[in-house]
C-alpha beads as a LAMMPS data file, in Angstrom:
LAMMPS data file: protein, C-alpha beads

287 atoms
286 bonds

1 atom types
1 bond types

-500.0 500.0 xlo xhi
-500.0 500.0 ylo yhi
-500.0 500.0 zlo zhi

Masses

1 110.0

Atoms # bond

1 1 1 436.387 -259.319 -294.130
2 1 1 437.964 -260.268 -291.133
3 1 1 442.153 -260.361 -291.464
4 1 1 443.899 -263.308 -290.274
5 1 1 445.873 -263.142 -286.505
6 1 1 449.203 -261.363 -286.513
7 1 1 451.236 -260.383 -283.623
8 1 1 451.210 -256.105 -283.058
9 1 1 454.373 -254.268 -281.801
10 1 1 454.239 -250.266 -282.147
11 1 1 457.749 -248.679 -282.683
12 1 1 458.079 -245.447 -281.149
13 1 1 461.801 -244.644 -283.571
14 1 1 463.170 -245.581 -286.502
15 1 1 465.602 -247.549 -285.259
16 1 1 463.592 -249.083 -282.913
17 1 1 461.240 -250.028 -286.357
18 1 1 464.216 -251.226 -288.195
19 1 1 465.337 -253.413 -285.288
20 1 1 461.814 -254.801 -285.208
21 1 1 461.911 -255.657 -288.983
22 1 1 465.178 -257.380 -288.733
23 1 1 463.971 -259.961 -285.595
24 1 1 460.457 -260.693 -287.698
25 1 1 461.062 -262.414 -291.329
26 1 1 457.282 -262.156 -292.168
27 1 1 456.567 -258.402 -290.612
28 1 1 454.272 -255.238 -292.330
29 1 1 454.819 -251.983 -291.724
30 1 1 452.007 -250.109 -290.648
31 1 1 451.307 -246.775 -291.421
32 1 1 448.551 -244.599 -291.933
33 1 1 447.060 -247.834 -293.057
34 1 1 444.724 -247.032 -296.407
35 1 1 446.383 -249.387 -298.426
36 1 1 447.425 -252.291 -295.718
37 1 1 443.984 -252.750 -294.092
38 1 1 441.712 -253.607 -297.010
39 1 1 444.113 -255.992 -297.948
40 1 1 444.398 -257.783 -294.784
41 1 1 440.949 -257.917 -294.809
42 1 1 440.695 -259.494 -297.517
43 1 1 443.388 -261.610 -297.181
44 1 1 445.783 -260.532 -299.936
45 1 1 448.087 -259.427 -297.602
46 1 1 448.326 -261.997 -294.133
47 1 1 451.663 -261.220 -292.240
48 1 1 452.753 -262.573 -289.396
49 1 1 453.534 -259.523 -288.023
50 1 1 452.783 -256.380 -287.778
51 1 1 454.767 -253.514 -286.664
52 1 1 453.221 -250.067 -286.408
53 1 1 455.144 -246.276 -287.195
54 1 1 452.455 -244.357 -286.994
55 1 1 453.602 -242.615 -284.012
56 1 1 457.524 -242.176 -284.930
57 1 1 458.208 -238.646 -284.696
58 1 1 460.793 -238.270 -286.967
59 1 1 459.084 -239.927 -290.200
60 1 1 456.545 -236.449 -289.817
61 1 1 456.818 -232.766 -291.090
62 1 1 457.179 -230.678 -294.283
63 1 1 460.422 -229.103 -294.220
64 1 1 461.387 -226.128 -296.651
65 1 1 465.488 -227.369 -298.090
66 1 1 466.281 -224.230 -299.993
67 1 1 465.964 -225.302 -302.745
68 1 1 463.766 -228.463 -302.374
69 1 1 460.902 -229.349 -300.001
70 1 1 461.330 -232.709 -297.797
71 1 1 457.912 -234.340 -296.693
72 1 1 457.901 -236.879 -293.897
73 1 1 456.746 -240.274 -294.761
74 1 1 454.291 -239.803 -292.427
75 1 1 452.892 -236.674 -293.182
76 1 1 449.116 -237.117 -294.386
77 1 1 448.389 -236.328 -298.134
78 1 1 445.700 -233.754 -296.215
79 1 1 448.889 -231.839 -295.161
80 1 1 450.451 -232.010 -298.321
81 1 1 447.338 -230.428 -299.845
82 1 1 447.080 -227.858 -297.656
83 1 1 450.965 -226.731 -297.155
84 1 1 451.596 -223.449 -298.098
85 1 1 454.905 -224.362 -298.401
86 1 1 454.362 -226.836 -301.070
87 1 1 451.682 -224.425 -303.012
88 1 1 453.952 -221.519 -303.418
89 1 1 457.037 -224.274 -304.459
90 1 1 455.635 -227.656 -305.726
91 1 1 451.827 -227.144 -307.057
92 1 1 451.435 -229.948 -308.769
93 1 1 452.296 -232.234 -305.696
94 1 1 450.109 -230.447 -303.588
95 1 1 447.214 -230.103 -306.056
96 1 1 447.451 -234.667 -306.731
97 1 1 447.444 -234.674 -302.746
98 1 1 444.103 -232.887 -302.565
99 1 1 442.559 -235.390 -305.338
100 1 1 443.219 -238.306 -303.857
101 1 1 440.066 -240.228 -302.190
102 1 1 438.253 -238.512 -300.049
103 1 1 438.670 -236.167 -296.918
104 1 1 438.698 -239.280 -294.281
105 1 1 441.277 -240.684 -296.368
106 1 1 443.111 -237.761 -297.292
107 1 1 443.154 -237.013 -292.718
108 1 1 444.751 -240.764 -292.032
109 1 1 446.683 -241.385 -295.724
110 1 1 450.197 -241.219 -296.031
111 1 1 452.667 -240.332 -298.293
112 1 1 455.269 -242.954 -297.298
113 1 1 452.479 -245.077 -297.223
114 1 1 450.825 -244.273 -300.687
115 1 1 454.424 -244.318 -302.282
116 1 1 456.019 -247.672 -300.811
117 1 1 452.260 -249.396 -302.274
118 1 1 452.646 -248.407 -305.809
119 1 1 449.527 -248.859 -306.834
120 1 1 449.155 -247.878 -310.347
121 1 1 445.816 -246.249 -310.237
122 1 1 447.680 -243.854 -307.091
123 1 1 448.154 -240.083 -307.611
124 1 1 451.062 -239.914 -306.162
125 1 1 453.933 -241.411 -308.293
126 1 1 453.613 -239.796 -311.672
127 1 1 453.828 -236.580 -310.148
128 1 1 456.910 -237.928 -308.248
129 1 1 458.314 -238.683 -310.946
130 1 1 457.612 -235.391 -313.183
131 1 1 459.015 -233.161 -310.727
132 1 1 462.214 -235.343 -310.642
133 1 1 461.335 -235.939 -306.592
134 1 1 463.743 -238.207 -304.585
135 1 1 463.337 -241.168 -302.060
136 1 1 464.950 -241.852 -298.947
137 1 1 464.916 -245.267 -297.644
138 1 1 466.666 -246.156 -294.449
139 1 1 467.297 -249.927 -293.108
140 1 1 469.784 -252.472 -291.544
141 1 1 472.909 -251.016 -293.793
142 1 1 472.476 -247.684 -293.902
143 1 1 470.627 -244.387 -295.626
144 1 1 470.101 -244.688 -299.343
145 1 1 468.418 -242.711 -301.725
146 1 1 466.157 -243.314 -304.549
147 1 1 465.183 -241.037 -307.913
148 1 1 460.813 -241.757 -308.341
149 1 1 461.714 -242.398 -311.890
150 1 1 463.946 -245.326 -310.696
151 1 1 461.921 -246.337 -307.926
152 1 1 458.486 -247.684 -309.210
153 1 1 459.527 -250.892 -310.393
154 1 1 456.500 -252.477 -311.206
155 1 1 452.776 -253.511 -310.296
156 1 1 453.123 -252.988 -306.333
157 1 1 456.642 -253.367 -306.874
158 1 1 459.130 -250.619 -305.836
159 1 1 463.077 -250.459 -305.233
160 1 1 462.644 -250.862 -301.404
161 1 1 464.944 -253.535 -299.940
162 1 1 463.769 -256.467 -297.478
163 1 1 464.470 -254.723 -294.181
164 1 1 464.186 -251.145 -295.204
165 1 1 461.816 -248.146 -294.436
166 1 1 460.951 -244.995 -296.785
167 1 1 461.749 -242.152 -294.253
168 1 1 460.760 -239.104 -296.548
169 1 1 460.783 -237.557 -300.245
170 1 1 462.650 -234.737 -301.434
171 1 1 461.069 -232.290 -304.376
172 1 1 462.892 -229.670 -305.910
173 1 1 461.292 -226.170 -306.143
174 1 1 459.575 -224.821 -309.053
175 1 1 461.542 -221.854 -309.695
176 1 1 459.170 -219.181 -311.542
177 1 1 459.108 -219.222 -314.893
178 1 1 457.645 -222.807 -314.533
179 1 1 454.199 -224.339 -314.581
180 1 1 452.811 -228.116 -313.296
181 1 1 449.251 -229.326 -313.256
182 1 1 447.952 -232.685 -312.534
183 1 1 444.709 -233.972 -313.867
184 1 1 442.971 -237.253 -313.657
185 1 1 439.925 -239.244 -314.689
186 1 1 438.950 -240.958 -311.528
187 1 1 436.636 -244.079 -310.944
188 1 1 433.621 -242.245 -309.704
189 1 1 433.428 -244.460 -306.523
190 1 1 436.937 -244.966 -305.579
191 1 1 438.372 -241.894 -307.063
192 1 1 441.472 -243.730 -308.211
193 1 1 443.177 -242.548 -311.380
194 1 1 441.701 -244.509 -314.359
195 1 1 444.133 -242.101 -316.247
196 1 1 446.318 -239.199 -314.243
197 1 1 448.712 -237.143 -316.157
198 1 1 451.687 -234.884 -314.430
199 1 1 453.191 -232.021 -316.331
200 1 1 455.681 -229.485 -315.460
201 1 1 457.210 -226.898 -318.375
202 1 1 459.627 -224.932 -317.977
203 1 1 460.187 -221.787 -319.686
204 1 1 463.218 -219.546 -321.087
205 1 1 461.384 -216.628 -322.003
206 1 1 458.877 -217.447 -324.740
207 1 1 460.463 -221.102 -325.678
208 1 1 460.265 -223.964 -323.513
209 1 1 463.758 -224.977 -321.874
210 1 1 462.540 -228.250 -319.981
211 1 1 459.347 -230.758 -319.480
212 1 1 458.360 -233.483 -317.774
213 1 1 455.322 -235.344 -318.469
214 1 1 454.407 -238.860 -316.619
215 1 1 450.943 -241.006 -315.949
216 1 1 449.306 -242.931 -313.017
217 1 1 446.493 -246.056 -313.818
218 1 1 447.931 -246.560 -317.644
219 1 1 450.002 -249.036 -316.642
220 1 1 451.724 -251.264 -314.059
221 1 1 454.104 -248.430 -312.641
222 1 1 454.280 -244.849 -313.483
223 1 1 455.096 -243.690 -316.724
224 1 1 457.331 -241.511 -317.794
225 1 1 456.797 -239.852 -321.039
226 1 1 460.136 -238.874 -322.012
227 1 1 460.031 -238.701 -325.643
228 1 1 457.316 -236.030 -325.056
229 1 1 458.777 -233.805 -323.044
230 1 1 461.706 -233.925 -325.562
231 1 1 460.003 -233.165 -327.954
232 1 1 458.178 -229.525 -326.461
233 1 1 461.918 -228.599 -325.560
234 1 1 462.762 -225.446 -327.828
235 1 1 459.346 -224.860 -328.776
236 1 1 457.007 -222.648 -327.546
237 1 1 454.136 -225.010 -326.725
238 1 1 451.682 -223.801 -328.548
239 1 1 448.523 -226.026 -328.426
240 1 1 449.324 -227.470 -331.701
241 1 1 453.529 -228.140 -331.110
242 1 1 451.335 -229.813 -327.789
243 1 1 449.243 -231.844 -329.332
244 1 1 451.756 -232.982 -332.198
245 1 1 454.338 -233.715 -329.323
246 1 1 451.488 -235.940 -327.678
247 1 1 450.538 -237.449 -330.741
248 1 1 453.547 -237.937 -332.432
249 1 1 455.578 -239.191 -329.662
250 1 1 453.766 -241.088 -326.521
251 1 1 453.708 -244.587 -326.545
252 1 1 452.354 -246.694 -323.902
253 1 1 454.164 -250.780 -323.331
254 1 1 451.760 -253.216 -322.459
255 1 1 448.560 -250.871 -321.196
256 1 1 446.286 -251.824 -318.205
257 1 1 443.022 -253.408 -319.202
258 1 1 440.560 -254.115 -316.539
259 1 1 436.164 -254.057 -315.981
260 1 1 437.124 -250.015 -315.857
261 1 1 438.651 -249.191 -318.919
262 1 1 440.412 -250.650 -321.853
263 1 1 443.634 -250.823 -322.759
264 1 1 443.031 -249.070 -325.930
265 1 1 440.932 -246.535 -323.774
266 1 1 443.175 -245.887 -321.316
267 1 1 445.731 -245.076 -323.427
268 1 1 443.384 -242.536 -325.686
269 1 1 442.697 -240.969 -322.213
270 1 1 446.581 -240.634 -321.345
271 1 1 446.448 -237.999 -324.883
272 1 1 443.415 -236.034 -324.160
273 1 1 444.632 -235.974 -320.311
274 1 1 448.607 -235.844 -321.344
275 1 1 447.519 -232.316 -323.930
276 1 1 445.395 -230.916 -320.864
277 1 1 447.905 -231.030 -317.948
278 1 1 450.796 -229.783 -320.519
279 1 1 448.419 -226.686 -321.805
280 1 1 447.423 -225.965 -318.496
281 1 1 451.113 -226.142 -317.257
282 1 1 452.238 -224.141 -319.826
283 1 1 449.479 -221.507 -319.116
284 1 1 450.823 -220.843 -315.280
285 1 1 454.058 -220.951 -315.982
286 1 1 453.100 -217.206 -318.423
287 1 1 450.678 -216.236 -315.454

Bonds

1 1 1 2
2 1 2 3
3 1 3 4
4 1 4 5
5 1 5 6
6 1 6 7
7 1 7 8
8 1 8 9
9 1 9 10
10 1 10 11
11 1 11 12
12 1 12 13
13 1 13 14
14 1 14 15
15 1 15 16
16 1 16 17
17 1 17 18
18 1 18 19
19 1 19 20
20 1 20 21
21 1 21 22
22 1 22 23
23 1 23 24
24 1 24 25
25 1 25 26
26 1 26 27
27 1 27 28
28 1 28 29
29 1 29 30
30 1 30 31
31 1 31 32
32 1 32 33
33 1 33 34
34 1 34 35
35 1 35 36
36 1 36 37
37 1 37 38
38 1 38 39
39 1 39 40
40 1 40 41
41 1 41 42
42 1 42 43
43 1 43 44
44 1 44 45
45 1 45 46
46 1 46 47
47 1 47 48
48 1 48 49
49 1 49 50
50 1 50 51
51 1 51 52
52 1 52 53
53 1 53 54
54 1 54 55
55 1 55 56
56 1 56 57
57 1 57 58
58 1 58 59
59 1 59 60
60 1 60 61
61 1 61 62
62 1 62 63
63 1 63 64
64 1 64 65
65 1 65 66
66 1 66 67
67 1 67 68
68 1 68 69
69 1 69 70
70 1 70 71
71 1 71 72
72 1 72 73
73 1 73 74
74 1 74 75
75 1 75 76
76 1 76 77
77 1 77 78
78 1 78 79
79 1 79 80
80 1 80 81
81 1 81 82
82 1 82 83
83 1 83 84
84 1 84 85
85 1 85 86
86 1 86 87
87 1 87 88
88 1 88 89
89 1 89 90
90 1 90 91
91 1 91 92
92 1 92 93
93 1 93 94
94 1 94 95
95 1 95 96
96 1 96 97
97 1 97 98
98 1 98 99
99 1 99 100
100 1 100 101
101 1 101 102
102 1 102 103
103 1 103 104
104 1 104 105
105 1 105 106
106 1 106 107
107 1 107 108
108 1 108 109
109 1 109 110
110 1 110 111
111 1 111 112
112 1 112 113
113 1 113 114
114 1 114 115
115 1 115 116
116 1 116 117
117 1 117 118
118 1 118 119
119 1 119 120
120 1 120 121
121 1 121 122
122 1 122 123
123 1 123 124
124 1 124 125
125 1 125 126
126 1 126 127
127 1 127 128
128 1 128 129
129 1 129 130
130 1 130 131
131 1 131 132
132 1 132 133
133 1 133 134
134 1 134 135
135 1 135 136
136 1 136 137
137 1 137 138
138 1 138 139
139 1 139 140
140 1 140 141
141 1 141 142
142 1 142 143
143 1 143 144
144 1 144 145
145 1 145 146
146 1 146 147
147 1 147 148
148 1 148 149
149 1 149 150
150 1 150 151
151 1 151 152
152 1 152 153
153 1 153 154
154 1 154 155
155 1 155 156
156 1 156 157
157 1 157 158
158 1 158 159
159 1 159 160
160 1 160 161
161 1 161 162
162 1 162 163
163 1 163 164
164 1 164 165
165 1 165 166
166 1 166 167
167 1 167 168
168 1 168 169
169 1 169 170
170 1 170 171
171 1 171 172
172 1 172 173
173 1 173 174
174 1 174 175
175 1 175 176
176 1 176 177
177 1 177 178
178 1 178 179
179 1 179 180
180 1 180 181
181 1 181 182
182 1 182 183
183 1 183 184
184 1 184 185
185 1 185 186
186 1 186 187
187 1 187 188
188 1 188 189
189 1 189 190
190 1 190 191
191 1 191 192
192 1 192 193
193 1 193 194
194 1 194 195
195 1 195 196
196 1 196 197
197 1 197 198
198 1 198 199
199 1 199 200
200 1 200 201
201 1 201 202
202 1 202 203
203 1 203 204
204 1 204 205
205 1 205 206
206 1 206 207
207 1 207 208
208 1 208 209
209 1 209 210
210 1 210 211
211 1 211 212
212 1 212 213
213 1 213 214
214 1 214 215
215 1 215 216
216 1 216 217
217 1 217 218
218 1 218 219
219 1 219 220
220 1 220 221
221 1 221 222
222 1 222 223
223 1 223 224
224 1 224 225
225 1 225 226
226 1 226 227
227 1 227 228
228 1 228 229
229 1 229 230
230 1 230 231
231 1 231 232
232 1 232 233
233 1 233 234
234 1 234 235
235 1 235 236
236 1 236 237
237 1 237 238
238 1 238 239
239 1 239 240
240 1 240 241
241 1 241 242
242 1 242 243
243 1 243 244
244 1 244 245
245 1 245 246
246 1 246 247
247 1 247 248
248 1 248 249
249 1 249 250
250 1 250 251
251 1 251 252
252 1 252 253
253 1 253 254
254 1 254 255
255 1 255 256
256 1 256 257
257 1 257 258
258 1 258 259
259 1 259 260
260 1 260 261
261 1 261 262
262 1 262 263
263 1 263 264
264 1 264 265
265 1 265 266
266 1 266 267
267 1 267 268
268 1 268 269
269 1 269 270
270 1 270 271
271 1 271 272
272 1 272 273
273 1 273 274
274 1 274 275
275 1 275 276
276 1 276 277
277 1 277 278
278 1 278 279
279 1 279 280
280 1 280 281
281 1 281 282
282 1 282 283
283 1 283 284
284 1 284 285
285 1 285 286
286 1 286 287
């Protein structure tokens, strides 16, 4: 459990990071450090270098848009869960935040940090991707930005460039009449998602005029249940035009299969957990 040597340098801007990045080929970002650490411990992860933004002011903050919410990269997941901001506007986002590990980890945790991982058992990205939230990534060319749905690639694997740094996220507001909920079944130990479902309806009086449903730990990357939510459109998602939508329509390519859960289990859990977070979605968007 002890990492191999790297050299340390601490950037104090983003440029100054960027800069940094471009004068070390084998160079980590460090941030809040929950997902680096164990795996330099390990030895998964054994860069040469390590450059540390922890301190950059500029990557922090929750900032109200008008119409959308921009976090920080560096703004904790404890913040997230306990912005008012974001639990009058984005529920869902700050309701995953507040599942995620524990309070220690939750305190140090970032969102840049959670997001650039893309692990697939993470809260975080399905309920990126189910509120249609964008990323910003900065590096040697320029500002460039992302959509979630197009930026979880794969197992750790994400659209960020060789050189680049995720600077922040952008979520749109929930504009009332809407709902979102985001439920999980976690490891016990870890708390990870062995199955976490995002849902967000939409309503136009008593009929549903958008959804969005997506899943963390199913698979290698998020996924995004698109043929689901097309299906609730028009309706007025009762619990059976729910469950038929679920049912009828969610499909899951190549499923995870691990010592935790099955393949075949995982994605029977996506259904009963896919049904829950749409009901109870559906149930505060009428409240």
């Amino acid at each position: 459990m002890i990492p191999a040597s790297f050299d340390y340098h601490r950037a104090n801007t983003v440029d100054e990071a960027l800069r940094l990045l471009g004068q070390h080929d084998d160079a980590k970002l460090l941030a809040g450090g929950h997902s680096l650490i164990p795996m330099l411990k390990l030895r998964l992860a054994m860069p040469a270098t390590l450059i540390d933004i922890g301190r950059v002011p500029d990557l922090k903050g929750i900032q109200n848009l008008g119409e959308a919410v921009r976090i920080g990269a560096l703004t904790t997941h404890g913040e997230v869960a306990a912005s008012e901001l974001l639990q009058t506007h984005c529920r869902i986002l700050a309701e995953a935040a507040g599942k995620i590990g524990d309070p220690q980890v939750r305190n140090k945790g970032t969102v840049g940090g959670n997001i650039a991982h893309a692990d697939p058992a993470s809260d975080l990205p399905a309920v990126l991707v189910a509120t249609g939230a964008t990323v910003h990534l900065q590096g040697p060319g320029g500002s460039r930005t992302v959509a979630a749905a197009d930026f979880f690639l794969d197992l750790l694997t994400t659209d960020l460039h060789e050189g680049e740094i995720l600077t922040a996220i952008t979520v749109p507001k929930l504009a009332p009449p809407a709902g979102s909920a985001y439920l999980k079944h976690e490891h016990p130990a870890s708390g990870y998602a062995v199955c976490g479902a995002a849902a967000v309806l939409r309503m136009d009086g008593p009929q549903v005029a958008g959804a969005a449903l997506a899943f963390n730990g199913i698979a290698a990357k998020a996924v995004n249940a698109t043929t689901v939510a097309a299906a609730l459109v028009g309706t007025s998602a009762s619990d059976a035009e729910i469950d038929a939508a679920v049912d009828g329509n969610l499909t899951v390519d190549d499923p995870l299969g691990d010592v935790h859960a099955s393949g075949e289990y995982r994605v029977h859990l996506a259904k009963v957990y896919g049904k829950r977070a749409l009901k109870l979605a559906r149930d505060r968007a009428r409240s």
